[in-house]
C-alpha positions, 0 to 999 in steps of 0.5 A: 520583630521577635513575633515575626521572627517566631512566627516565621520559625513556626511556618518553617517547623510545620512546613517541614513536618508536612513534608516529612509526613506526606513523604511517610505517608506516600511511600507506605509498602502497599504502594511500592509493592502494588502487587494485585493478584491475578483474577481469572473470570468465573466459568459461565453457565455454558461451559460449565454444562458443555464440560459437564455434558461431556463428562456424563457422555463418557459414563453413560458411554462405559456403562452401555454394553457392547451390544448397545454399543455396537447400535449407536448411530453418528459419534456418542461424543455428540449425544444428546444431553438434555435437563429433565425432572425426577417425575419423567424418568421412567425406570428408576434404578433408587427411590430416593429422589435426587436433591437437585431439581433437575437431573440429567439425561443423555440420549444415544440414537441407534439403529433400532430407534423406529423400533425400540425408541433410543437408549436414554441414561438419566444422571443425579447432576451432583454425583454424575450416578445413573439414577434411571433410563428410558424404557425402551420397547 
């Protein structure tokens, strides 16, 4: 009767050692404050071009004098922004070729389109400068 007796005390003990350790373990800080951070999604493609395009519209915009400006048709919030390649620019304002593949242009058609073609602006996507223009005959 003393093994029964001395195996029951020993179920007993790891019992209660079970119990306690599942209680330790399931109440561990990292579940009672189950605090996940809030993720916002990442901006697709699109809207970062839209809020570029808009960006550079605006720029190509101050930098056009009132004469030019004056020539615009239709609202210079919807020009034309386009991707086009270093090789196309016909007027460079650097020699230094920008370190992107592509760079940006912003078209404004004007009045004087049948006659000297419209006003294009060509930007460097990563420092928004004017890197050349369209010429305009």
């Amino acid at each position: 009767m003393n093994g029964r007796r001395t195996l029951l005390y020993r179920l007993g003990l790891l019992s209660i050692v079970i119990v306690i350790l599942s209680s330790l373990i399931g109440c561990s800080d990292s579940d009672i404050n189950n605090v996940k951070p809030e993720v916002k999604p990442l901006p697709d493609a699109e809207t970062i071009f839209l809020e570029t395009a808009s960006a550079l519209r605006e720029v190509a915009w101050n930098h056009l004098s009132e004469k030019e400006k004056a020539t615009v048709t239709g609202d210079w919030h919807e020009a034309q922004v386009t991707i086009a390649h270093w090789s196309q620019v016909p007027l460079k304002t650097t020699k230094v070729e920008p370190e992107a593949d592509a760079i940006y242009k912003v078209t404004f058609n004007t009045e004087l389109d049948a006659l000297l073609g419209p006003i294009g602006i060509y930007f460097d996507p990563a420092t928004q400068t004017i890197v050349g223009y369209d010429v305009r005959e």
